[in-house]
PALO-830333 format. One record per residue: x, y, z of N, C-alpha, C, O in turn; residue number from 1. Coordinates in Angstrom, 2 decimals, decimal comma, always signed. Example, Ala and Ser with C-alpha at 12.3 -4.5 7.8 and 13.67 -1.06 7.14 Angstrom:
2
(site (+13,19; -5,69; +7,80); (+12,30; -4,50; +7,80); (+13,20; -3,30; +7,80); (+14,24; -3,32; +8,46); 1)
(site (+12,85; -2,25; +7,08); (+13,67; -1,06; +7,14); (+12,90; +0,03; +7,87); (+13,41; +1,14; +8,04); 2)
END
This chain:
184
(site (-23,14; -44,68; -2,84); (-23,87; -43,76; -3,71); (-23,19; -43,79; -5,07); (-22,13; -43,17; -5,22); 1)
(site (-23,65; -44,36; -5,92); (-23,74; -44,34; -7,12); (-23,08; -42,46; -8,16); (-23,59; -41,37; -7,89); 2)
(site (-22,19; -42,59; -8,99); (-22,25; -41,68; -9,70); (-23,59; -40,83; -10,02); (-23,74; -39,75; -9,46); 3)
(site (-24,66; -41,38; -11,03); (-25,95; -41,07; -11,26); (-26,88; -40,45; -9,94); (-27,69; -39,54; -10,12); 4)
(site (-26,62; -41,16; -8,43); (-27,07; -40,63; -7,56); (-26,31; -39,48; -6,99); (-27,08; -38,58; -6,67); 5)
(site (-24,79; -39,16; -6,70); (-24,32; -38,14; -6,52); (-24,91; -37,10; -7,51); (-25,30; -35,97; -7,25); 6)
(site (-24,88; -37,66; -8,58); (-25,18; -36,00; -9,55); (-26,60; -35,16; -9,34); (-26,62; -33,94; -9,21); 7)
(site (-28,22; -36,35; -9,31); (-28,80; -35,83; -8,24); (-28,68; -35,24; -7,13); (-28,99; -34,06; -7,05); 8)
(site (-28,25; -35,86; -6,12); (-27,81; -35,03; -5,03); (-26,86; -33,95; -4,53); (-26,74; -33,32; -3,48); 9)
(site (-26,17; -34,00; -5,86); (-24,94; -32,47; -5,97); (-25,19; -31,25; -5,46); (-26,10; -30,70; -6,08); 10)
(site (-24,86; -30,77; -4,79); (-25,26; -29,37; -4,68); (-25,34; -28,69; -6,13); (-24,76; -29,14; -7,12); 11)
(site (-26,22; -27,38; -6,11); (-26,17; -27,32; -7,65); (-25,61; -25,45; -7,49); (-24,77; -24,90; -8,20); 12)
(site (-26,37; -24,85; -6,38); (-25,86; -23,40; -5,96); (-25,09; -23,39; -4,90); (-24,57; -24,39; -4,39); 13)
(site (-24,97; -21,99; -4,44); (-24,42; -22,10; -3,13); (-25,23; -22,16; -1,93); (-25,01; -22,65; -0,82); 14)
(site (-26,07; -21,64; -2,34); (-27,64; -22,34; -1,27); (-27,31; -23,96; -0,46); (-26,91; -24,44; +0,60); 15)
(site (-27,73; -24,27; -1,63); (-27,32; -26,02; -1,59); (-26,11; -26,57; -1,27); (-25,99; -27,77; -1,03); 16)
(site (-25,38; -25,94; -1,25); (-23,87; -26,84; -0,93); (-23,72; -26,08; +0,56); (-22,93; -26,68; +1,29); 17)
(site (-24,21; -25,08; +1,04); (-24,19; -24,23; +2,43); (-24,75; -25,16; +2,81); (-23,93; -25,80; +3,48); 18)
(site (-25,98; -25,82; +2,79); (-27,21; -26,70; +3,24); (-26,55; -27,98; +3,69); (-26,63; -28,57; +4,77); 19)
(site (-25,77; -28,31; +2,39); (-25,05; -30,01; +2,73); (-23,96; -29,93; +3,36); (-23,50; -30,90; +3,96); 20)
(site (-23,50; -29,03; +3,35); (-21,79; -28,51; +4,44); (-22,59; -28,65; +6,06); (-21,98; -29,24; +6,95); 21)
(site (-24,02; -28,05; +6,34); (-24,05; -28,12; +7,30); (-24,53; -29,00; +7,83); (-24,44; -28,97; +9,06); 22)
(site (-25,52; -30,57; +7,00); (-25,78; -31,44; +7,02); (-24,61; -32,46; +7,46); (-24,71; -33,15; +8,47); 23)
(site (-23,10; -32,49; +6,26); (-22,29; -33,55; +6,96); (-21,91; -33,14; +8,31); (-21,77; -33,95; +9,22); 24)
(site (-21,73; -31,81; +8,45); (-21,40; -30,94; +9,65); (-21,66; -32,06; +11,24); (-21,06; -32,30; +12,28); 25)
(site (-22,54; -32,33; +10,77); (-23,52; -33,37; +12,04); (-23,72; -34,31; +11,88); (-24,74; -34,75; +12,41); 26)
(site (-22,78; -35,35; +10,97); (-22,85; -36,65; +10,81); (-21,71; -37,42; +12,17); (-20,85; -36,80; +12,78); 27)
(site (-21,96; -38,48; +12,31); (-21,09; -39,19; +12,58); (-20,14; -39,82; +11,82); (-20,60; -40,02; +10,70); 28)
(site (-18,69; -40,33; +11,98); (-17,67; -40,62; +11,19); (-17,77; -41,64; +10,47); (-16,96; -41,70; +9,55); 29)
(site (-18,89; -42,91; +10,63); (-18,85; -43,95; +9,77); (-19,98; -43,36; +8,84); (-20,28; -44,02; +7,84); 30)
(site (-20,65; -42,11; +9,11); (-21,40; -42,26; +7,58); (-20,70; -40,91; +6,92); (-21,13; -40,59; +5,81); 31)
(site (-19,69; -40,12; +7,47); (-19,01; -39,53; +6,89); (-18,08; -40,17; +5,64); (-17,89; -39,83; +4,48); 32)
(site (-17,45; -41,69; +6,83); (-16,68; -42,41; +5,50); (-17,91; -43,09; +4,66); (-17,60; -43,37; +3,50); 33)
(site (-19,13; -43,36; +4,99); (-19,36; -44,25; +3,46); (-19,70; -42,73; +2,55); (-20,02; -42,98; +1,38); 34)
(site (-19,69; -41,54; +2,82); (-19,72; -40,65; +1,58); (-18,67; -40,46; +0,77); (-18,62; -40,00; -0,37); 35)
(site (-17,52; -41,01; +1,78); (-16,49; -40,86; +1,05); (-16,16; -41,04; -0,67); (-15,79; -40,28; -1,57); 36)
(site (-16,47; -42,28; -0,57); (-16,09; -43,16; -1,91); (-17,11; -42,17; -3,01); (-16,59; -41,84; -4,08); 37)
(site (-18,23; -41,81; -2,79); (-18,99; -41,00; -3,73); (-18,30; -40,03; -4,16); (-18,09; -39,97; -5,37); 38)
(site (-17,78; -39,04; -3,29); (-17,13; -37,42; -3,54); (-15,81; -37,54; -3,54); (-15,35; -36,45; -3,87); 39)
(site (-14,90; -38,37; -3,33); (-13,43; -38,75; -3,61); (-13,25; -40,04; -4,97); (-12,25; -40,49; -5,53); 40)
(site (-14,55; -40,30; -5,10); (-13,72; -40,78; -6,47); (-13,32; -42,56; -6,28); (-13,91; -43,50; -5,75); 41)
(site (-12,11; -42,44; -6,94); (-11,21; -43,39; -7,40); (-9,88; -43,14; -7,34); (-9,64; -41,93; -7,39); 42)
(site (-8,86; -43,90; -7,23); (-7,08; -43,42; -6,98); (-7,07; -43,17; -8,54); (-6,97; -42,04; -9,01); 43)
(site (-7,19; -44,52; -9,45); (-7,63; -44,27; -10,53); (-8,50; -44,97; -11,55); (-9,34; -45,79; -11,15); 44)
(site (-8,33; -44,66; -13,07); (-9,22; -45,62; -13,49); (-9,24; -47,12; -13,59); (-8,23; -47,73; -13,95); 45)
(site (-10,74; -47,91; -13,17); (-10,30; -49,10; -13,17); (-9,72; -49,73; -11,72); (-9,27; -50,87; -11,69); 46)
(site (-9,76; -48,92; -10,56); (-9,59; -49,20; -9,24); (-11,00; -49,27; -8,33); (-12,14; -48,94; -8,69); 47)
(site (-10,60; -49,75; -7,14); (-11,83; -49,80; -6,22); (-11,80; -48,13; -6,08); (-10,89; -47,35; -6,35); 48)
(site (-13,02; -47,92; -5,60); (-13,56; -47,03; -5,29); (-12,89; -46,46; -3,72); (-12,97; -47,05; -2,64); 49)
(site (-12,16; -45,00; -4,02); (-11,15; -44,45; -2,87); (-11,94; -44,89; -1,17); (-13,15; -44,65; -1,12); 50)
(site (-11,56; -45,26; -0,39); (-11,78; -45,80; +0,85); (-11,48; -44,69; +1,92); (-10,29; -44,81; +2,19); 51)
(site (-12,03; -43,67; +2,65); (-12,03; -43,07; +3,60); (-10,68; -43,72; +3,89); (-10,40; -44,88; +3,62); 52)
(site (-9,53; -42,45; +4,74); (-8,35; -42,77; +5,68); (-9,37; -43,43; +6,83); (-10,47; -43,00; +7,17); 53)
(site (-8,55; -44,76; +7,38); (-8,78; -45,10; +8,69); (-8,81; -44,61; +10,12); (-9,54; -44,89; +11,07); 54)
(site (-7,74; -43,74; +9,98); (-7,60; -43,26; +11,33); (-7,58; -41,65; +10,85); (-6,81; -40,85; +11,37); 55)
(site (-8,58; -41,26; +9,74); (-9,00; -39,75; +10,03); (-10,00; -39,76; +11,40); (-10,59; -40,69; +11,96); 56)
(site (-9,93; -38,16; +11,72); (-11,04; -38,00; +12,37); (-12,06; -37,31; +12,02); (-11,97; -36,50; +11,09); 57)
(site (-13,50; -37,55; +12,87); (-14,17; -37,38; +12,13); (-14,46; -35,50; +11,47); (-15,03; -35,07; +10,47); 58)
(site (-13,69; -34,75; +12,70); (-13,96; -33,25; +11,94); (-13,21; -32,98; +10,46); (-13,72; -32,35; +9,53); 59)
(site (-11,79; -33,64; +10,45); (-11,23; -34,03; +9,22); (-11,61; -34,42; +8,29); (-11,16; -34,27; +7,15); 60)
(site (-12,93; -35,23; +8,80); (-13,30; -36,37; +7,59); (-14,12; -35,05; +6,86); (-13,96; -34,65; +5,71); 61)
(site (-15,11; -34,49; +7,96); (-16,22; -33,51; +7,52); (-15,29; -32,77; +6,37); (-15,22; -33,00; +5,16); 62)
(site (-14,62; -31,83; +7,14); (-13,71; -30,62; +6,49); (-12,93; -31,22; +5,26); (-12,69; -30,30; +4,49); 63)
(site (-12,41; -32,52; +4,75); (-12,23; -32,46; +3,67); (-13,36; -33,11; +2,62); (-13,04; -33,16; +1,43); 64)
(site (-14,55; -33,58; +3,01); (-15,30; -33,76; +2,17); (-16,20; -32,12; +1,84); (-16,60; -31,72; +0,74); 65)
(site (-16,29; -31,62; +2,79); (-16,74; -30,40; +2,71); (-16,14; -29,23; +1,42); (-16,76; -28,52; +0,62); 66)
(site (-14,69; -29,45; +1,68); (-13,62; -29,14; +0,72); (-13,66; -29,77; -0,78); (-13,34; -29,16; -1,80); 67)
(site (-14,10; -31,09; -0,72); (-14,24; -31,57; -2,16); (-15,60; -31,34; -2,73); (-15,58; -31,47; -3,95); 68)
(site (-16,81; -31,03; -2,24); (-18,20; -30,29; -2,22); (-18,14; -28,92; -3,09); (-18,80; -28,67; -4,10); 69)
(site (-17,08; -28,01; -2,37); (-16,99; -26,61; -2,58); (-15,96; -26,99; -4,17); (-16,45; -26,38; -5,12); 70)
(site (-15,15; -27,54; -4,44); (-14,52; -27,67; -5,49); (-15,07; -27,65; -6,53); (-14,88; -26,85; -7,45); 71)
(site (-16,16; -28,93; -6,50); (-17,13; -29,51; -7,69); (-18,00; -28,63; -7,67); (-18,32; -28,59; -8,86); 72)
(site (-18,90; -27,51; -6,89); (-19,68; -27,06; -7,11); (-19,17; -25,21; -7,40); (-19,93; -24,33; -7,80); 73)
(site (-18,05; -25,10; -7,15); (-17,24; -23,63; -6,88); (-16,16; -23,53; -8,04); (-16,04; -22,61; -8,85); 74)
(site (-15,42; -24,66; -7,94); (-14,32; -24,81; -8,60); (-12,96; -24,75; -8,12); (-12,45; -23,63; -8,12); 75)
(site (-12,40; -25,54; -7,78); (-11,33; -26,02; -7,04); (-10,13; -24,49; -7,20); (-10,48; -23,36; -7,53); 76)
(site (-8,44; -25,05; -6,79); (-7,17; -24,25; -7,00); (-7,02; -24,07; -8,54); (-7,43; -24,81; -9,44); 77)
(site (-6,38; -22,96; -8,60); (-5,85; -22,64; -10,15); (-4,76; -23,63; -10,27); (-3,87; -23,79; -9,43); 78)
(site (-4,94; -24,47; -11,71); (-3,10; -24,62; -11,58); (-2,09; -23,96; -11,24); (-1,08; -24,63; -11,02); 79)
(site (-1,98; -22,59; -11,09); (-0,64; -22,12; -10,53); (-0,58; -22,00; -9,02); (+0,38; -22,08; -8,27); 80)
(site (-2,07; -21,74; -8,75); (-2,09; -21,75; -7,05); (-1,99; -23,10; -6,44); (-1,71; -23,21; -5,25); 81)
(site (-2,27; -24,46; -7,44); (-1,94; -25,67; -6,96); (-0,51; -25,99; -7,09); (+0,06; -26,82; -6,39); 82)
(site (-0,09; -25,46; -7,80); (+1,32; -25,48; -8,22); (+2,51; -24,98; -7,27); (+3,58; -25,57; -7,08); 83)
(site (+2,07; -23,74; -6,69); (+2,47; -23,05; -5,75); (+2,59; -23,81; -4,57); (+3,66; -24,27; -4,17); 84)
(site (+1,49; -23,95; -4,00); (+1,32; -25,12; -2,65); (+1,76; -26,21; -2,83); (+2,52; -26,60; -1,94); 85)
(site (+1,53; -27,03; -3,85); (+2,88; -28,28; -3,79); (+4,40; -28,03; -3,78); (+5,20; -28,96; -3,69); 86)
(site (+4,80; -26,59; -3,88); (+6,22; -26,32; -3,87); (+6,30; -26,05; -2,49); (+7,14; -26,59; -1,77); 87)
(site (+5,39; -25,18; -2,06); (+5,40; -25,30; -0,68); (+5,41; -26,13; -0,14); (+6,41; -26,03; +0,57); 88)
(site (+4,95; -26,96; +0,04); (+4,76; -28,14; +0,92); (+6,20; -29,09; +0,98); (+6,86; -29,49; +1,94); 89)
(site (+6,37; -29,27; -0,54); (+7,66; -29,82; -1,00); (+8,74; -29,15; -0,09); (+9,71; -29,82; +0,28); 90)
(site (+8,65; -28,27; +0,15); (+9,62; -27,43; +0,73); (+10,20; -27,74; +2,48); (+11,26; -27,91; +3,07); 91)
(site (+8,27; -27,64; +2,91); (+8,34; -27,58; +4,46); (+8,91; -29,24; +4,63); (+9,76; -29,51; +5,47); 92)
(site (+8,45; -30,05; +3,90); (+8,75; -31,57; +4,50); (+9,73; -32,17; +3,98); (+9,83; -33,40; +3,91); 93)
(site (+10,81; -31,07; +3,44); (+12,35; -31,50; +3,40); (+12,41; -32,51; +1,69); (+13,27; -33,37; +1,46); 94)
(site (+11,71; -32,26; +1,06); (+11,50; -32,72; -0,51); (+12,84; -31,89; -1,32); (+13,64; -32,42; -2,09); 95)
(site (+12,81; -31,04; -1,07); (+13,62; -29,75; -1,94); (+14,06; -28,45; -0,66); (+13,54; -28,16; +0,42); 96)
(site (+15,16; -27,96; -1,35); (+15,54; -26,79; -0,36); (+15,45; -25,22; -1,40); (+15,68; -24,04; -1,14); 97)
(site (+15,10; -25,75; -2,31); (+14,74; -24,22; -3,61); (+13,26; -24,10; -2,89); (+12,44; -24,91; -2,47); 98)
(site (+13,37; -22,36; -2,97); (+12,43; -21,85; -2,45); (+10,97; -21,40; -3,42); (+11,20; -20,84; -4,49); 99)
(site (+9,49; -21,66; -3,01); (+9,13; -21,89; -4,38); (+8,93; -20,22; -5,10); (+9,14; -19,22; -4,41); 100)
(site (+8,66; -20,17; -6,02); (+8,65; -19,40; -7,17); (+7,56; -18,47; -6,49); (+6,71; -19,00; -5,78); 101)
(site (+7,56; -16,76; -6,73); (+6,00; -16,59; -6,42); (+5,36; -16,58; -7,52); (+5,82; -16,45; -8,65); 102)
(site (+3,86; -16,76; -7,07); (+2,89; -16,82; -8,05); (+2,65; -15,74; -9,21); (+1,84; -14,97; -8,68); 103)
(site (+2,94; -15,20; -10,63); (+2,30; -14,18; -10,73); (+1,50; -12,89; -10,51); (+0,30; -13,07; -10,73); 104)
(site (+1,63; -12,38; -10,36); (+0,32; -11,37; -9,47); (-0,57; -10,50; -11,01); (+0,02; -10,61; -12,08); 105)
(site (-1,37; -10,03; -10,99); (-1,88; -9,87; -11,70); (-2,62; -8,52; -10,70); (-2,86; -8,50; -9,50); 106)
(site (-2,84; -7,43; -11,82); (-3,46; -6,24; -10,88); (-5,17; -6,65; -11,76); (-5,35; -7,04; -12,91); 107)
(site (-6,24; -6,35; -10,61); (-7,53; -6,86; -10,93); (-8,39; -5,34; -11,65); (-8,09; -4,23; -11,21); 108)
(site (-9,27; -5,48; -12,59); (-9,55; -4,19; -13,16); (-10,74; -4,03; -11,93); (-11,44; -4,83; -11,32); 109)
(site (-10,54; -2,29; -11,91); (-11,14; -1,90; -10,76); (-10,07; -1,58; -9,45); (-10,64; -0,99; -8,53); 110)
(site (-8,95; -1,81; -9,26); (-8,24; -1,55; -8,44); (-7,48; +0,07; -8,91); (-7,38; +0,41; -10,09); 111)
(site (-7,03; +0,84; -7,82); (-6,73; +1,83; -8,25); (-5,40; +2,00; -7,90); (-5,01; +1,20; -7,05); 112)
(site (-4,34; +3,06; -8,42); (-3,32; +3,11; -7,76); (-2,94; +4,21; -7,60); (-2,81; +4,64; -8,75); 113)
(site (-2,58; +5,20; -6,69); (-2,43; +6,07; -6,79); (-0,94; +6,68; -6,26); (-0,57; +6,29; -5,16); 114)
(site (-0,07; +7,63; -7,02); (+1,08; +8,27; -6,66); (+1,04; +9,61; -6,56); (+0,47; +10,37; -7,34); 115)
(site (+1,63; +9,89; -5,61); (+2,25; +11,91; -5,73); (+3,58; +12,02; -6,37); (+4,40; +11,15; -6,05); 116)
(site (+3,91; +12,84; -7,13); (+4,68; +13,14; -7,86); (+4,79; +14,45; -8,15); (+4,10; +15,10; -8,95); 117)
(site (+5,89; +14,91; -7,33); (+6,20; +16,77; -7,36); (+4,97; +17,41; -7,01); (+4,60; +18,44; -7,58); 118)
(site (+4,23; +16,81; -6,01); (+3,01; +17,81; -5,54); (+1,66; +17,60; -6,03); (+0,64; +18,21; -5,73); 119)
(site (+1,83; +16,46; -6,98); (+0,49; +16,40; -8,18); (+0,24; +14,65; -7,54); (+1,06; +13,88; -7,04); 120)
(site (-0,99; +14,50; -7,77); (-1,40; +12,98; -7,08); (-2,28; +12,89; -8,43); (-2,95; +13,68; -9,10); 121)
(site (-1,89; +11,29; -8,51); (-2,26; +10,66; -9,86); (-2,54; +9,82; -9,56); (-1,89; +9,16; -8,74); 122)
(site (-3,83; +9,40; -10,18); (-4,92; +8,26; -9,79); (-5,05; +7,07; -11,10); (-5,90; +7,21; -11,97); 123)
(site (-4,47; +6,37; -11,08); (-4,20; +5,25; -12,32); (-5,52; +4,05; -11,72); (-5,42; +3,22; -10,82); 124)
(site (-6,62; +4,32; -12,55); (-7,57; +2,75; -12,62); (-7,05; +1,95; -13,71); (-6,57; +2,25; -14,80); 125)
(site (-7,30; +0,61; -13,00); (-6,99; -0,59; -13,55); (-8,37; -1,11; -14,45); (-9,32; -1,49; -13,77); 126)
(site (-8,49; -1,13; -15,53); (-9,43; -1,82; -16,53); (-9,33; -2,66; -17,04); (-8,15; -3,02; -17,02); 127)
(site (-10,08; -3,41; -17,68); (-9,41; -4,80; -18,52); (-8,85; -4,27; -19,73); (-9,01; -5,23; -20,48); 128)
(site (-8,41; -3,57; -20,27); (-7,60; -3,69; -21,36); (-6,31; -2,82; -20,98); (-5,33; -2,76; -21,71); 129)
(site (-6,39; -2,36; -20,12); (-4,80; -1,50; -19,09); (-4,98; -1,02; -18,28); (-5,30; -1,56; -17,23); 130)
(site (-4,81; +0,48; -18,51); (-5,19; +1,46; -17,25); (-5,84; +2,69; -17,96); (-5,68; +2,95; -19,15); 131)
(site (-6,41; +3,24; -17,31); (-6,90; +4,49; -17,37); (-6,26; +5,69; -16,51); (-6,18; +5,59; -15,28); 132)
(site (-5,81; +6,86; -17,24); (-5,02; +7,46; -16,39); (-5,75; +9,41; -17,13); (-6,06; +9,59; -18,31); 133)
(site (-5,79; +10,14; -16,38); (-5,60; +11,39; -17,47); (-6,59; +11,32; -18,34); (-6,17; +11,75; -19,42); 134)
(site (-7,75; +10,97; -18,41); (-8,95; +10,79; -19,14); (-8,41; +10,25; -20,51); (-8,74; +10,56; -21,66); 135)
(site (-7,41; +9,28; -20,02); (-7,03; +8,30; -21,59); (-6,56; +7,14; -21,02); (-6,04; +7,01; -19,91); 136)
(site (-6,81; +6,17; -22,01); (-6,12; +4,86; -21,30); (-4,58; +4,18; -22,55); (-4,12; +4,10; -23,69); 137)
(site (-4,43; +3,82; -20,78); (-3,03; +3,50; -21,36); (-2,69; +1,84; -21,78); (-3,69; +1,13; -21,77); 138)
(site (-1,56; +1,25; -22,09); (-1,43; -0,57; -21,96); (-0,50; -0,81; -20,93); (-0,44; -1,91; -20,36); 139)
(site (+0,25; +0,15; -20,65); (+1,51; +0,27; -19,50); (+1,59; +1,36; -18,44); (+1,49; +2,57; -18,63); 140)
(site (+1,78; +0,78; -17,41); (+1,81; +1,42; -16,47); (+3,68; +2,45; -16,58); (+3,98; +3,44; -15,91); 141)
(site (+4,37; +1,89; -17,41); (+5,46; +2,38; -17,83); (+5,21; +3,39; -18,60); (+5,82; +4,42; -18,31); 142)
(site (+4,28; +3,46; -19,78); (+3,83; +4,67; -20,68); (+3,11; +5,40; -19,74); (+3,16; +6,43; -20,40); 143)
(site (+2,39; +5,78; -18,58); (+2,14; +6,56; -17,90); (+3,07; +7,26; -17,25); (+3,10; +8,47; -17,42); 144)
(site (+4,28; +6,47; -16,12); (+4,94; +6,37; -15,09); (+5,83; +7,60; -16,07); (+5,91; +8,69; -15,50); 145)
(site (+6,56; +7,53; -17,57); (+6,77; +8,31; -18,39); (+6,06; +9,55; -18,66); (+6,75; +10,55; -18,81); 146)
(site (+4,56; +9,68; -18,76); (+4,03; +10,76; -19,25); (+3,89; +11,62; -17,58); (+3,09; +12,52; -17,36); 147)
(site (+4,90; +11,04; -16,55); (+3,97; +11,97; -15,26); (+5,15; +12,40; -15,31); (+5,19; +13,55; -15,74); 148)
(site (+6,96; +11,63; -14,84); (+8,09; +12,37; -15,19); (+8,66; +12,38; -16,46); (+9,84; +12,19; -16,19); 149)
(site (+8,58; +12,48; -17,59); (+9,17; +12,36; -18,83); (+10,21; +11,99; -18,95); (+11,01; +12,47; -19,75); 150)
(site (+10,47; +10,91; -18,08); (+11,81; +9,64; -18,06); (+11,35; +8,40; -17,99); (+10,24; +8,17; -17,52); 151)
(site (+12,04; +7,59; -18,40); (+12,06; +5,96; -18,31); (+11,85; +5,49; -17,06); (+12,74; +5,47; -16,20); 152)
(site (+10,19; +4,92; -16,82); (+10,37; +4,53; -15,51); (+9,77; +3,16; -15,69); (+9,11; +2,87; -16,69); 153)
(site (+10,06; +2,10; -14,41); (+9,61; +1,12; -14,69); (+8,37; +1,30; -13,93); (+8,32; +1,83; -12,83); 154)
(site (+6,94; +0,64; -14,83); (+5,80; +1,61; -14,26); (+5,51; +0,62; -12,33); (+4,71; +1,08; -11,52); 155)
(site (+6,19; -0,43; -12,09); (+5,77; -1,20; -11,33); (+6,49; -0,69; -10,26); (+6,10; -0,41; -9,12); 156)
(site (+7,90; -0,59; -10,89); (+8,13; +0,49; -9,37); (+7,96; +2,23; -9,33); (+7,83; +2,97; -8,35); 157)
(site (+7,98; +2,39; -10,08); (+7,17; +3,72; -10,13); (+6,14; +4,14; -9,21); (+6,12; +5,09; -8,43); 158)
(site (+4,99; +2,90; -9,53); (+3,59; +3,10; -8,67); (+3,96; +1,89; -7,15); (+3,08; +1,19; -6,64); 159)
(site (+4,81; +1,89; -6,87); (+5,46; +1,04; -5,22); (+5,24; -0,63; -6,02); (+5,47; -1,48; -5,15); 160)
(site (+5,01; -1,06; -6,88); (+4,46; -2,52; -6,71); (+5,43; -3,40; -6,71); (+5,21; -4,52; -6,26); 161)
(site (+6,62; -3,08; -7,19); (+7,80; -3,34; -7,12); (+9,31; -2,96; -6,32); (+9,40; -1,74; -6,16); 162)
(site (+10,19; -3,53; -5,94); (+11,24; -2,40; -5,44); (+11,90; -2,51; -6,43); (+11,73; -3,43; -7,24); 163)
(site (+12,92; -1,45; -6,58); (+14,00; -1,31; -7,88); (+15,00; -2,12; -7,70); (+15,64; -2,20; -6,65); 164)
(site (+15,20; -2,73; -8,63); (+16,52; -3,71; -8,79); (+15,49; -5,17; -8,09); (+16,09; -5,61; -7,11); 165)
(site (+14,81; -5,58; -8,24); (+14,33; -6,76; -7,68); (+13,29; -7,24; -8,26); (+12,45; -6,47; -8,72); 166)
(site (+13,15; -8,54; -8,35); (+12,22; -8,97; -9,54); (+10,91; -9,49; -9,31); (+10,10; -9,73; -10,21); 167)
(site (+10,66; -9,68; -7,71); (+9,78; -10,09; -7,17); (+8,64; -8,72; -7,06); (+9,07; -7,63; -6,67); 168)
(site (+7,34; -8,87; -7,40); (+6,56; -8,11; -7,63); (+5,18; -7,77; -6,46); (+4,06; -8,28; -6,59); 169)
(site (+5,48; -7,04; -5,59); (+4,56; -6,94; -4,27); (+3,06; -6,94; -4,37); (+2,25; -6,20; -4,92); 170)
(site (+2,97; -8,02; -3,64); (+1,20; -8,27; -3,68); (+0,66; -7,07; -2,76); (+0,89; -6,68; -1,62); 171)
(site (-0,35; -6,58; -4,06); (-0,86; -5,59; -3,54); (-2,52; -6,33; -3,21); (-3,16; -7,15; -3,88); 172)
(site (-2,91; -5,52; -1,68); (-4,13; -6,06; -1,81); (-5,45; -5,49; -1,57); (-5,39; -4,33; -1,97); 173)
(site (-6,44; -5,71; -1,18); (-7,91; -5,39; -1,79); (-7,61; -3,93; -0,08); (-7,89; -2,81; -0,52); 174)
(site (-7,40; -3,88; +0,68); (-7,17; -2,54; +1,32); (-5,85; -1,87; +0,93); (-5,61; -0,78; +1,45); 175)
(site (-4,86; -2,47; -0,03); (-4,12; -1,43; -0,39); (-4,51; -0,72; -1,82); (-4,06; -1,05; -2,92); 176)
(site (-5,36; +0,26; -1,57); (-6,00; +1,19; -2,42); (-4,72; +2,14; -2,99); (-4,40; +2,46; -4,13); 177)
(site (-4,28; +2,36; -1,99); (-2,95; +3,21; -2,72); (-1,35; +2,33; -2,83); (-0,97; +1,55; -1,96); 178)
(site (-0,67; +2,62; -3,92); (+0,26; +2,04; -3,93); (+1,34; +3,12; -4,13); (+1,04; +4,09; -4,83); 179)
(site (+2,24; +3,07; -3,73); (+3,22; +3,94; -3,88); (+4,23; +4,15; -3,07); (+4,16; +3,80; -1,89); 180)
(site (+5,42; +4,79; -3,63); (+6,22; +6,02; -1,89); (+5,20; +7,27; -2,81); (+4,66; +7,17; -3,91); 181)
(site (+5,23; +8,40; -1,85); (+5,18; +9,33; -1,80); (+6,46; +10,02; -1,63); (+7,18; +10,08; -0,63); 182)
(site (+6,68; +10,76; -3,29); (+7,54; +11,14; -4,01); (+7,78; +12,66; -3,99); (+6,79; +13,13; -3,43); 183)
(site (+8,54; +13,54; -4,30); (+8,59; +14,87; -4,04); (+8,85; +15,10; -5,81); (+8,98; +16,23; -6,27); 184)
END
C-alpha cells in the first residue's frame, strides 16, 4: 500500500480507526505483515520499506499496528512521557542504574483541592491562569496557602501535593478530589 493509498484509507475519526482496529483484529498474520510496511514506515530515509518482525505473533503484530493507527490518527506519547519510558526501560534491562526522573506533574484546570485549616475547609479550583480561591483568583497556590495561615507556606505542601523537605511532587489523581492532611 502505497503512501497516497494509506492516506485514503487512514482512519480519519475515531469512528473509523474503532472500525479498522477491529478489522485487523481478524486478520491473519501474513496480511497483518504486508500492512506492515504501509503504517511502520521506513528505518529511514532512502531505505527499504520497514519489514514486519519475523517471528512476531500474530496478536502482537495486530496490537502494535493497532498502536501505530491510534498514534497517527490520536496522536502518539508526549516527549516527556516518551522520555520517561525510555528511562524506564533503560533502567529495567540493565542500560543504567540512575533512577529515571519523574515526569512533571502539572495540576489540570478544573481539579479542585481542598484543605481544613483550624476548623475552616477551603476549596482551591484549579483554572487556567491559577487558582481560584475566596471569590478571587490567585497565580500561587503559596499566595493562598499564606492568605489561609498568614505564614510562609509552600502552597504544594500546604494543600498535601507535596511532602516537606522533598522534592518529588505527588501525583494527584482524577478521584483524588481532595488533597491534603487535615490540619487543626
Amino acid at each position: 500500500m502505497s503512501r497516497d493509498e494509506r492516506s485514503k484509507a487512514r482512519p480519519r475519526n475515531q469512528t473509523d480507526l474503532a472500525a479498522e482496529i477491529a478489522r485487523i483484529g481478524g486478520l491473519d498474520a501474513p496480511a497483518l505483515k504486508a500492512l506492515w510496511p504501509a503504517w511502520c514506515g521506513k528505518a529511514f530515509p532512502g531505505s527499504p520499506p520497514a519489514r514486519a518482525p519475523a517471528r512476531m505473533q500474530r496478536t502482537t503484530l495486530a496490537l502494535a499496528l493497532a498502536h501505530r493507527m491510534q498514534c497517527e490518527v490520536l496522536g502518539g506519547l508526549s516527549r516527556v512521557s516518551a522520555r520517561t519510558l525510555g528511562a524506564v526501560a533503560a533502567q529495567e534491562f540493565g542500560e543504567t542504574s540512575a533512577p529515571p526522573s519523574a515526569p512533571p506533574r502539572r495540576l489540570k484546570p478544573g481539579s479542585k483541592l481542598v484543605r481544613e485549616w483550624r476548623g475552616v475547609v477551603h476549596e482551591v479550583a484549579v483554572v487556567e491562569d491559577g487558582f481560584a480561591w475566596n471569590g478571587a483568583r490567585h497565580r500561587s497556590l503559596s499566595a493562598i496557602a499564606r492568605a489561609i495561615t498568614g505564614t510562609r507556606w509552600n502552597g504544594l505542601v500546604f494543600f498535601g501535593l507535596k511532602s516537606a523537605g522533598s522534592s518529588k511532587v505527588r501525583a494527584a489523581t482524577n478521584s483524588d478530589k481532595s488533597a491534603g492532611p487535615v490540619d487543626g
